[in-house]
ROTI-660528 format. One record per atom (N, C-alpha, C): residue in three letters; x, y, z. Coordinates in steps of 0.05 Angstrom, whole numbers, plus 5000, padded with zeros to 4 digits. Layout:
N
ALAXYZ
...
END
This chain:
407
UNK799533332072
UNK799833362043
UNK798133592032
UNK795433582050
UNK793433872031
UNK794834202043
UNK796334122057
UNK797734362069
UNK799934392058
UNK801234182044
UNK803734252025
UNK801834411995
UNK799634311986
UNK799034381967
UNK797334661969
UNK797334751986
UNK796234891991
UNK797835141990
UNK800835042008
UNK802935272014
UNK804235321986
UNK803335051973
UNK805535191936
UNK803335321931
UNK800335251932
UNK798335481911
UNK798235791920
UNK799435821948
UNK799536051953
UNK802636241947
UNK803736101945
UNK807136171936
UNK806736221905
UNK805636081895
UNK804036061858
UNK803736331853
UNK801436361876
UNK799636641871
UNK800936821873
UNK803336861891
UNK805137111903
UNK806137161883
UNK807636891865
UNK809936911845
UNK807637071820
UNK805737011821
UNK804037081787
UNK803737391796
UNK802937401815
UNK801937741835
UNK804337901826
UNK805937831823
UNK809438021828
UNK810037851801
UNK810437811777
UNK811237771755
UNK814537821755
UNK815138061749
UNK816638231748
UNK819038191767
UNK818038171788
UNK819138221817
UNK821037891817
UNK819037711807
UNK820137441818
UNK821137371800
UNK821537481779
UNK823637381749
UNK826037541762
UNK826237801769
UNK829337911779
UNK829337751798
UNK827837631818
UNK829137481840
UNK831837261822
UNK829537071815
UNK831336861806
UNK832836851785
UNK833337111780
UNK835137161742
UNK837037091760
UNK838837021784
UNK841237001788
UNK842036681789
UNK839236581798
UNK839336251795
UNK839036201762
UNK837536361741
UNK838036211718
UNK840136171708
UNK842036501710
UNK844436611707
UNK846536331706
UNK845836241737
UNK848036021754
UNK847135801742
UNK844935671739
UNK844135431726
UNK844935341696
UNK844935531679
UNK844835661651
UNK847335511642
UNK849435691670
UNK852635631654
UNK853535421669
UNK851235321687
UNK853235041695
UNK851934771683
UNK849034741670
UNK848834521653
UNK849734621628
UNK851034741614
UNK852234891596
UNK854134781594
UNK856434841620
UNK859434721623
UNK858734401627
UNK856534331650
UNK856433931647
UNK855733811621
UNK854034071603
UNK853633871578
UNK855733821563
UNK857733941556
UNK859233971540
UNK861533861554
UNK862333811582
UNK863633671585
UNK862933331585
UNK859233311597
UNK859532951587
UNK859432871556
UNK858933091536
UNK859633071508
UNK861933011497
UNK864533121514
UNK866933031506
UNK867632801520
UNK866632791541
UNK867332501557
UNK866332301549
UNK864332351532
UNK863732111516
UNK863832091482
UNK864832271474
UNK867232271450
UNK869132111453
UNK870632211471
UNK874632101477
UNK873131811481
UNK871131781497
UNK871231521507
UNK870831271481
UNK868731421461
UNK868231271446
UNK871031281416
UNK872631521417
UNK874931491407
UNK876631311413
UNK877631311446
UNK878531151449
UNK878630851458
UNK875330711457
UNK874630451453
UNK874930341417
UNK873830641401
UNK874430501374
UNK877830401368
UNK878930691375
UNK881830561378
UNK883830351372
UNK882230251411
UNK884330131416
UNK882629921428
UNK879529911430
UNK879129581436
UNK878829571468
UNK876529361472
UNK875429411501
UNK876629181505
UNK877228941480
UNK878228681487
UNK880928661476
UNK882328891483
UNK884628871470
UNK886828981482
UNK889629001487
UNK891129211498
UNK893829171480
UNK894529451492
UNK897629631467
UNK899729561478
UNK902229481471
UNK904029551478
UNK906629741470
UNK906929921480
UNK909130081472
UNK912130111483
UNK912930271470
UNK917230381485
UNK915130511503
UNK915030661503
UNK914730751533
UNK911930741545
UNK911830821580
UNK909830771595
UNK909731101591
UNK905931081608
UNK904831331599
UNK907531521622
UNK907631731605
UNK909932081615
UNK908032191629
UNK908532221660
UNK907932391674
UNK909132661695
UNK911932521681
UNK913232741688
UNK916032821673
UNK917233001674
UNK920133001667
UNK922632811670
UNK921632691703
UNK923632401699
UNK922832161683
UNK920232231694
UNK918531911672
UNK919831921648
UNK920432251629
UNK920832211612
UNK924032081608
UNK925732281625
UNK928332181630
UNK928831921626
UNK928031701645
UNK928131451653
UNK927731301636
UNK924431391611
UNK924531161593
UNK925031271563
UNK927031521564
UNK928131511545
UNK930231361521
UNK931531241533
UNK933331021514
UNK931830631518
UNK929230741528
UNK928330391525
UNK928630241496
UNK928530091492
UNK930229971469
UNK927329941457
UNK926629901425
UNK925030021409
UNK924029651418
UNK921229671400
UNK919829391397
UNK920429281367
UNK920529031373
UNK921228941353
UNK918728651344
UNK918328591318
UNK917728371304
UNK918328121325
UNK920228061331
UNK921227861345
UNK920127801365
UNK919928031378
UNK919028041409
UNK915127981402
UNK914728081386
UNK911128061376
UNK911227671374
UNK912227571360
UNK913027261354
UNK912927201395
UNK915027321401
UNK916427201427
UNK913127191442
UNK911927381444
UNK909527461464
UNK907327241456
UNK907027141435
UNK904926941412
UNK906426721427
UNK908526641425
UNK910126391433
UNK908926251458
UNK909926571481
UNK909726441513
UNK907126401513
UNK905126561510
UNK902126521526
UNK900526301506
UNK898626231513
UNK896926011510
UNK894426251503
UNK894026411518
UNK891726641517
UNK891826741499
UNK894726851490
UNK894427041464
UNK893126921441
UNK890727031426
UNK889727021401
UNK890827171382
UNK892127471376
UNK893827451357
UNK895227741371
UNK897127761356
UNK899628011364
UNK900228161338
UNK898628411327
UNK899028531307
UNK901628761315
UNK903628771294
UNK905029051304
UNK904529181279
UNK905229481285
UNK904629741265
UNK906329901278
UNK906629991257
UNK907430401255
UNK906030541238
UNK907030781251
UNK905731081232
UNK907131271223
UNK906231431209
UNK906831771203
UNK905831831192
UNK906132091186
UNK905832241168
UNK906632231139
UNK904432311112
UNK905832251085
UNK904832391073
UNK905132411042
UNK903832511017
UNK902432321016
UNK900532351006
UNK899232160988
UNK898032290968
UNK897032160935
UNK897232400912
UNK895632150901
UNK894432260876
UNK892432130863
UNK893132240834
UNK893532260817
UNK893632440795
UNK894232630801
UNK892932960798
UNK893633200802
UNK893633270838
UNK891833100842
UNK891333170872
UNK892532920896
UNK893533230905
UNK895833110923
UNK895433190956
UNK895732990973
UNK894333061000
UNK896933061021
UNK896733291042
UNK899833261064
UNK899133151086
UNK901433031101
UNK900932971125
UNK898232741134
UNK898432551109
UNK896632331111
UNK897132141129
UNK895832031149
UNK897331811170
UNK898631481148
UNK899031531145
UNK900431151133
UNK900830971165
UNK899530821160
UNK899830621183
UNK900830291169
UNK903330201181
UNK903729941172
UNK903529801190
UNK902329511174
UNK901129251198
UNK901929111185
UNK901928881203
UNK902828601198
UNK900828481190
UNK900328161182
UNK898728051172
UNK895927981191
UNK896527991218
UNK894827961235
UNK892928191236
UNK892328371233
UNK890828641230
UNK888728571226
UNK887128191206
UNK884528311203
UNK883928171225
UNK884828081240
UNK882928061270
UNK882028181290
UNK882628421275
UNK882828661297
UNK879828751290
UNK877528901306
UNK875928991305
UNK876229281291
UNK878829411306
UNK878129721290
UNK879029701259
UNK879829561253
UNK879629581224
UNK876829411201
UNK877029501192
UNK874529501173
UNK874229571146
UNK872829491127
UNK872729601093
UNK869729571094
UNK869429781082
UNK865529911079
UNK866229861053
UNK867029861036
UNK867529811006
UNK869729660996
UNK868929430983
UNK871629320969
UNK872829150997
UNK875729101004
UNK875228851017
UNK877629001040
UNK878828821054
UNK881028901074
UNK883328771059
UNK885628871050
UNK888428671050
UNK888828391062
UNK889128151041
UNK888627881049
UNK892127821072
UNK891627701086
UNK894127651095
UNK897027591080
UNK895827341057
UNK898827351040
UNK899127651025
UNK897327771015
UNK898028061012
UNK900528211031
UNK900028161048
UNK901028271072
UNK903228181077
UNK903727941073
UNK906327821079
UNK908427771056
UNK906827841027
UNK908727781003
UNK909628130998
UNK908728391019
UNK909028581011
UNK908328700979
UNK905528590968
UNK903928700952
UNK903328960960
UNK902929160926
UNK903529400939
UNK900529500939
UNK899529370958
UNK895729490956
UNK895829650986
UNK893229730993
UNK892429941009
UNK889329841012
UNK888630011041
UNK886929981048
UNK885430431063
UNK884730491044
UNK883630841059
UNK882330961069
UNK882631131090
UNK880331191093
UNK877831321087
UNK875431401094
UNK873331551082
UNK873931811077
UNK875631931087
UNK876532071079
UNK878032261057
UNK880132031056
UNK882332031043
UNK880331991017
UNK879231781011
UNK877731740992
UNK876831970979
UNK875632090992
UNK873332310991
UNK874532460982
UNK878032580985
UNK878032810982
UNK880332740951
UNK881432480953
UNK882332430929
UNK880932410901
UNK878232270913
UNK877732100884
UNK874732300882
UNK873632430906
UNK870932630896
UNK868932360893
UNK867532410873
UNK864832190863
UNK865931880855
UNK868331960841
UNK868931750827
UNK870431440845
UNK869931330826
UNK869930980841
UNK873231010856
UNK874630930875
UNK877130830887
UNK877630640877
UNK875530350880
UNK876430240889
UNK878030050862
UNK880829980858
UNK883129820839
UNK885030060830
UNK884430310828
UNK885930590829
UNK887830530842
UNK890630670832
UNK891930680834
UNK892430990854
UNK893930950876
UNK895431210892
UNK898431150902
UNK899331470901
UNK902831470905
UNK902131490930
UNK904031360952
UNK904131380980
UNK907231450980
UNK908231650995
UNK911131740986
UNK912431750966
UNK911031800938
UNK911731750910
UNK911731450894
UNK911431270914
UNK910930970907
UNK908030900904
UNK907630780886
UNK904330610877
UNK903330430893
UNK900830520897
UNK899230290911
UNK895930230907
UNK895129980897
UNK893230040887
UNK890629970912
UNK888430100908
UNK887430160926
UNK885429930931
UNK885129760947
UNK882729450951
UNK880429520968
UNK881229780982
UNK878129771008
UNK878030001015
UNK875030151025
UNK875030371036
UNK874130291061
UNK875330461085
UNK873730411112
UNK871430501118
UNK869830471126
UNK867730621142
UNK868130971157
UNK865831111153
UNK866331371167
UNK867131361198
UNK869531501199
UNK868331501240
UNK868531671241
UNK868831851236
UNK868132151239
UNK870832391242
UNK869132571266
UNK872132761267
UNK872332751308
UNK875132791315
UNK875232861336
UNK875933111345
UNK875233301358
UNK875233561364
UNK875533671342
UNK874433621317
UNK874933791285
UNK877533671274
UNK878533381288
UNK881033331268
UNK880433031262
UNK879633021229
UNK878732861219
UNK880332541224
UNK877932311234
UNK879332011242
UNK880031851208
UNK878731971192
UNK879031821162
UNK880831911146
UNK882732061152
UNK885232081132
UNK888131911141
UNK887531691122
UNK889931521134
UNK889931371111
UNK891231151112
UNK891930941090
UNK893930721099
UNK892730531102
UNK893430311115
UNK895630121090
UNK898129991104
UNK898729861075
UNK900129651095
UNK902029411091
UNK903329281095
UNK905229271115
UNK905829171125
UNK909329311150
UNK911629341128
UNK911829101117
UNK913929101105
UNK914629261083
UNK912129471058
UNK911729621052
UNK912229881059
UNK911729901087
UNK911630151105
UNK914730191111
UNK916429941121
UNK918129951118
UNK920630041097
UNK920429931075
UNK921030051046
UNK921730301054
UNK918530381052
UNK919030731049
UNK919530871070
UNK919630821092
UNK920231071114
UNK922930881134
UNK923830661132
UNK926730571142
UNK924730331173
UNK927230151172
UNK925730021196
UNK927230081227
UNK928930281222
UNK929330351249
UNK927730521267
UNK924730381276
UNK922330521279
UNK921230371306
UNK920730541321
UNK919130211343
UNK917230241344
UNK916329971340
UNK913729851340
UNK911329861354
UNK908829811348
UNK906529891364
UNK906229561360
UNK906329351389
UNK905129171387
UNK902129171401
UNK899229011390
UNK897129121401
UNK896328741394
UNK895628661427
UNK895328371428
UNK892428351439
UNK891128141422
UNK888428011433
UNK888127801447
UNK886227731457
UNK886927491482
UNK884327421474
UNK884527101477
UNK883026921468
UNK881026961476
UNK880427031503
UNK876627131512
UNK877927481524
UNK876327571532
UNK876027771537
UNK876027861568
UNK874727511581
UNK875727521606
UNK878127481623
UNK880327361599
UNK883027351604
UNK884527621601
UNK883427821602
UNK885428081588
UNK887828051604
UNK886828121633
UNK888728241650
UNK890927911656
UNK890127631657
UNK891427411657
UNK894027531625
UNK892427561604
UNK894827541574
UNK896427841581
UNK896128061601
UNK897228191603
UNK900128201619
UNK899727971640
UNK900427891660
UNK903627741639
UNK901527561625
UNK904027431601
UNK905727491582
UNK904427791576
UNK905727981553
UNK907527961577
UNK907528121589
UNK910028241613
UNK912228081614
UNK911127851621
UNK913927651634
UNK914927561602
UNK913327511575
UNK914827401557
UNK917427661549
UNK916027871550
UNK917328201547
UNK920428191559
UNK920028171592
UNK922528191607
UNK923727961599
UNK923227691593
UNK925327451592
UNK926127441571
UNK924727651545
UNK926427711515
UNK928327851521
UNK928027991537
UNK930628341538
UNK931728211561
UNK931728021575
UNK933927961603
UNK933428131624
UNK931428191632
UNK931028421657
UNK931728211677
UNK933028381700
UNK932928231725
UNK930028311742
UNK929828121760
UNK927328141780
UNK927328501792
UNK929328651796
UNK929228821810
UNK928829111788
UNK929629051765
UNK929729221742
UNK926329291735
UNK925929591732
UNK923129751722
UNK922829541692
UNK920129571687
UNK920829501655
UNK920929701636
UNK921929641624
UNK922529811598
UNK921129791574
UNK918929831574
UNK915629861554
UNK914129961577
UNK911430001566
UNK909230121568
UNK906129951565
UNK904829921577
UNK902729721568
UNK900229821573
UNK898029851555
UNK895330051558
UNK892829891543
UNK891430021564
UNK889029911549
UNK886630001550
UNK884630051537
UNK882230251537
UNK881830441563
UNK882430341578
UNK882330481607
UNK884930561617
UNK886330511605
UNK888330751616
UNK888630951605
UNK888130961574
UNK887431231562
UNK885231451576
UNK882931241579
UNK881931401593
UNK881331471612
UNK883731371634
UNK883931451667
UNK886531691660
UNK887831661636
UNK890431871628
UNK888232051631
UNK885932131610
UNK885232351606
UNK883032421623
UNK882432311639
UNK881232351669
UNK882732491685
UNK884732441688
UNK886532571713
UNK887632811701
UNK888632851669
UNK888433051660
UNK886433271657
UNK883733201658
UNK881833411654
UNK880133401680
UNK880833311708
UNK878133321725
UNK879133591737
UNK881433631739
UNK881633851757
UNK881134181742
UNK881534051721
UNK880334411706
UNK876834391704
UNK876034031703
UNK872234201705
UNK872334231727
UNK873134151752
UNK873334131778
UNK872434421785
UNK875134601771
UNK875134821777
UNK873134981759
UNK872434971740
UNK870435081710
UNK867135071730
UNK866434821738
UNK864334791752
UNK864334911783
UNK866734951800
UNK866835171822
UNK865735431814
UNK868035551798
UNK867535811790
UNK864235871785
UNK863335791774
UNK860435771758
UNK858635691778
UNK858835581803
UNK857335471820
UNK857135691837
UNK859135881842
UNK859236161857
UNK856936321855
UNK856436361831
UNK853436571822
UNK851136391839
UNK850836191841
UNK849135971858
UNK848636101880
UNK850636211889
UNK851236321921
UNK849636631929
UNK850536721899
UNK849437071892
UNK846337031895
UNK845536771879
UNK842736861870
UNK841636721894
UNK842736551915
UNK840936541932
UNK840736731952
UNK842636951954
UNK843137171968
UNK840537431962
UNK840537391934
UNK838937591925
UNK835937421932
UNK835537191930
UNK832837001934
UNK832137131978
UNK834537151988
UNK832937182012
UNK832637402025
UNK834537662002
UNK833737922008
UNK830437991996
UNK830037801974
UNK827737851964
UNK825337831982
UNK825737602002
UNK823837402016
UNK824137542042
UNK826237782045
UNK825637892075
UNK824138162064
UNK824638312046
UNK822738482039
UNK819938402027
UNK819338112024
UNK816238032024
UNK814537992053
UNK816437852064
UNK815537832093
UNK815138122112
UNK817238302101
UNK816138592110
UNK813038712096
UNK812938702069
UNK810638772065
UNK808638722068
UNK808938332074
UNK806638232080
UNK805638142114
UNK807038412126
UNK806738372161
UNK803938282171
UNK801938442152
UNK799438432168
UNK798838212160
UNK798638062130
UNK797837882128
UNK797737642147
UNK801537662154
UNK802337362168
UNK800337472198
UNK800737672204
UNK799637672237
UNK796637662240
UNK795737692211
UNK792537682206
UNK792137372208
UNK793937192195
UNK794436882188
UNK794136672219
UNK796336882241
UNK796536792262
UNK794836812284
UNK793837062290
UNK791637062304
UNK788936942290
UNK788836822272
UNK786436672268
UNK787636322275
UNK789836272279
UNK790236042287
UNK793035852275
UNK793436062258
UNK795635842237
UNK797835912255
UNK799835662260
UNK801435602280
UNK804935712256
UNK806535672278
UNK808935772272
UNK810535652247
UNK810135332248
UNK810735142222
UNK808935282205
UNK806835272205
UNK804835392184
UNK806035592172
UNK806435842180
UNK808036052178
UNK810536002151
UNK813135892170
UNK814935802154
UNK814835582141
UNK812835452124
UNK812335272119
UNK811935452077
UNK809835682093
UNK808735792066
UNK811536032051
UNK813036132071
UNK815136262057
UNK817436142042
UNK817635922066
UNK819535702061
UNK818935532022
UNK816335472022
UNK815435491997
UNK816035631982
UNK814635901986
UNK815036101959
UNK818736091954
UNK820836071975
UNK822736101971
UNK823535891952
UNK823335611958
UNK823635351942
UNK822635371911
UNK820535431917
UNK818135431876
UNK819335681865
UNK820935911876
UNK821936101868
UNK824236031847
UNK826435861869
UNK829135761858
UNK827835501843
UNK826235351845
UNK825935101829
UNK825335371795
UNK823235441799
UNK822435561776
UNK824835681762
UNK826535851777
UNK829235911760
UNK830735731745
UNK831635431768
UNK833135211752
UNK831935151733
UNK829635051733
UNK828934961706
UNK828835171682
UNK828735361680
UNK829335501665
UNK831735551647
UNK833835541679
UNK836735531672
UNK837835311657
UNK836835021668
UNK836834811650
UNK836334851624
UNK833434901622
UNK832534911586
UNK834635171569
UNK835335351581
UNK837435651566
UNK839935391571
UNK840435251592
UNK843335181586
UNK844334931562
UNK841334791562
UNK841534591538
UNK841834671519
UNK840534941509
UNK840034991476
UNK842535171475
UNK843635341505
UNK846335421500
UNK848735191487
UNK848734951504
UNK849634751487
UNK849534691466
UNK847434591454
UNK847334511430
UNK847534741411
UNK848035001412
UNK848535251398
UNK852135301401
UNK853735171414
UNK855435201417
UNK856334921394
UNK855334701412
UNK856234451393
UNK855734471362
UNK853234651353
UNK853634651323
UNK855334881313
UNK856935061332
UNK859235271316
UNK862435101311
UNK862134941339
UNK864134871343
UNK865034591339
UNK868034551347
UNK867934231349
UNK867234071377
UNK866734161404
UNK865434031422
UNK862433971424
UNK862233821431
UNK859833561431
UNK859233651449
UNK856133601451
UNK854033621477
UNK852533461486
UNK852533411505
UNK851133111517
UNK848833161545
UNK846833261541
UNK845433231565
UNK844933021589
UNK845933001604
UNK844932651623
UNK842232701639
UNK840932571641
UNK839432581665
UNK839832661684
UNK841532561696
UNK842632551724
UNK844232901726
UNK844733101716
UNK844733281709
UNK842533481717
UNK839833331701
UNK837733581701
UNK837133511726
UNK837733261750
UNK836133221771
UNK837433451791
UNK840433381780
UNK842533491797
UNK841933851795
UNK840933891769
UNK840634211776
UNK837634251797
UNK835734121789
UNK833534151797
UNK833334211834
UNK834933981839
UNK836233911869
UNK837934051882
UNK839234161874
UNK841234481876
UNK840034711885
UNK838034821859
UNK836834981868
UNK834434991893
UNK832634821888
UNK832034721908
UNK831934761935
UNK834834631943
UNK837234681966
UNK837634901965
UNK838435071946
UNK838935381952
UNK836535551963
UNK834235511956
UNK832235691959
UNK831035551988
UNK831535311994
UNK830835272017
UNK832435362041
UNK835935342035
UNK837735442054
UNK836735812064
UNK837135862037
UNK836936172031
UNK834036352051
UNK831436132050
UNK829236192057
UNK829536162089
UNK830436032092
UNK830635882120
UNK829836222142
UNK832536402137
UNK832336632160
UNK830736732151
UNK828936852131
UNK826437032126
UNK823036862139
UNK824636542129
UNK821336422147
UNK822836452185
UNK823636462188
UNK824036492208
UNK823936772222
UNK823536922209
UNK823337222221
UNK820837182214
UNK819237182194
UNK815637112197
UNK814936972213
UNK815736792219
UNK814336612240
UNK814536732266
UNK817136832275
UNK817036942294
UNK816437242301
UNK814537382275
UNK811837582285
UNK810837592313
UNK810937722327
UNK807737792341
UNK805737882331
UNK803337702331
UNK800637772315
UNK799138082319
UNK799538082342
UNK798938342356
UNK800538552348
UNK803638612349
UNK804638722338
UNK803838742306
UNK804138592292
UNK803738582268
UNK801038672254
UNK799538582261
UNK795838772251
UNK796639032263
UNK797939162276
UNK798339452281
UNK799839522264
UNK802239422253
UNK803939602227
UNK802139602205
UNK802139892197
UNK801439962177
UNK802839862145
END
């Protein structure tokens, strides 16, 4: 151990001796470190965005059902293009068969006006639900209340908005018993939701929640449905999923050998969708960027064979007094390691604040992990040790004799 501490205080000294010299060494490792906790921060920033988008969603104790299963290709699309829409009935039918199910909300959406007096807003989401909705976790009122179920079922023309929508209709002033046109029809307003923010810069609070049967009215009911079912514990998911299915096929008459014709999702499939969608471009984002890794340990061992040249006499001065061959590559082997360690960390701290200088221009998020800064630390590391390897090895294998003779 006093010989490891010994071989970094002398690698220390070399690096402070040569200033200059050992910052161009490892500018190629900061270079490489810089842009790859740069690219990992900002990618576990969005991976843990979507993720938390898509648990607010859609529910860790909950799953969707849709017309179609996730499109992964052009036939996928083919195949479940004429699946027959979801219906009310079938939401009843799914509540009927299982014992598990705790409740079966259905909804739709679009796009709307929504207008307040002079100010008028486009492309507002309108979402209609059934009376089951307040059991749902993602919905919520931070102000004023949620739509009572008989609301909901006598098609009362109230609303529920978001923080948004609020915000940009009403400014300072109170929402909440106000009156708003939702497709030119009145609705008066009972609750505001809570903020959830924006995803990639496209705001989660402009929406306005109202009734099915309301929703219906105005945009027609030849629409299919988003059924989204809870299950009595949380440890039954995959059992009430099992039951959605079979009540599903024995509503529509599938035979045993027939695909089904819906789609069924649930927090994790969104985000195994957008897993398999995005690993192969960081896959590749983190290759590319890992290349310069390669450069700068190239330049780390041209550096370390022109030290070992300069410092001939030293090492053969080193040897003929007794210090053995490990010894030798023990101390270069060092300076090569504390060389690239000293770059990564560097590259780390330029690649964090590169992050978070990016995350405040833009709409991607930045997320440092731990496991990250170990992973760079450990990299370089490995580089300066691979890299060092042939220069301690041409020092070590000096002749002492030879060597106190070069000038």
């Amino acid at each position: 151990m006093n010989k490891l501490f010994e071989s970094i205080r002398i690698a220390l000294g070399a690096i402070w001796a040569n200033k200059l010299r050992s910052f161009m060494t490892v500018l190629g490792n900061i270079v490489a470190v810089t842009s790859i906790v740069t690219v990992v921060t900002l990618i576990q920033g969005m991976n843990a965005m979507v993720s938390t988008a898509i648990t607010s969603g859609v529910g860790a104790d909950q799953f969707v059902i849709q017309r179609q299963p996730p499109i992964r290709s052009e036939d996928d699309e083919e195949r479940t293009r004429n699946n027959p829409l979801l219906t009310l009935d079938e939401a009843d039918a799914i509540k009927a068969f299982s014992p598990l199910v705790s409740s079966v909300m259905a909804q739709a959406g679009r796009g709307a006006t929504v207008s307040y007096r002079d100010v008028e807003l486009n492309n507002i989401q309108v979402q209609g639900v059934t009376s089951e909705y307040v059991n749902f976790s993602t919905f919520n009122a931070e102000r004023g209340r949620l739509m009572s179920p008989t609301e909901v079922e006598s098609g009362r023309p109230v609303a529920v908005i978001g923080w948004d929508t609020a915000d940009r209709l009403f400014g300072q002033s109170e929402p909440l018993d106000k009156s708003i046109r939702v497709a030119g029809i009145p609705f008066r307003v009972v609750g505001v939701s809570e903020k959830k923010g924006s995803f990639f810069g496209n705001s989660q609070d402009s929406f306005v929640v109202i009734g099915l049967n309301n929703y219906q009215k105005l945009f027609g009911a030849r629409q299919s449905l988003t059924l989204v079912v809870k299950p009595a514990s949380r440890d039954a998911l995959q059992a009430t999923m099992d039951d959605a299915i079979v009540a599903l096929r024995v509503s529509r008459r599938l035979k045993p050998a027939e695909r089904d014709n819906f789609g069924i999702f649930t927090s994790d499939t969104f985000l195994n969708l957008y897993k398999q969608a995005t690993s192969g471009i960081f896959a590749v984002l983190i290759g590319v960027v890992a290349l310069s890794l390669v450069v700068g340990g190239i330049v780390i061992m041209n550096i370390m064979l022109m030290v070992v040249s300069e410092r001939t006499r030293e090492i053969g001065l080193r040897k003929a007094l007794g210090a053995r061959r490990a010894d030798i590559m023990a101390q270069v082997l060092t300076e090569s390691v504390t060389l690239s360690i000293f770059g990564g960390i560097v590259g780390i701290t330029l690649g964090f604040l590169a992050a978070i200088g990016i995350a405040a221009v833009t709409p991607l998020p930045a997320r440092l992990e731990p496991w990250s800064v170990i992973l760079g630390i450990g990299i370089t590391a490995a580089v300066g040790l691979f890299f060092g390897m042939y220069p301690a090895s041409r020092a070590a294998s000096l002749d002492p004799i030879e060597a106190l003779r070069r000038e």
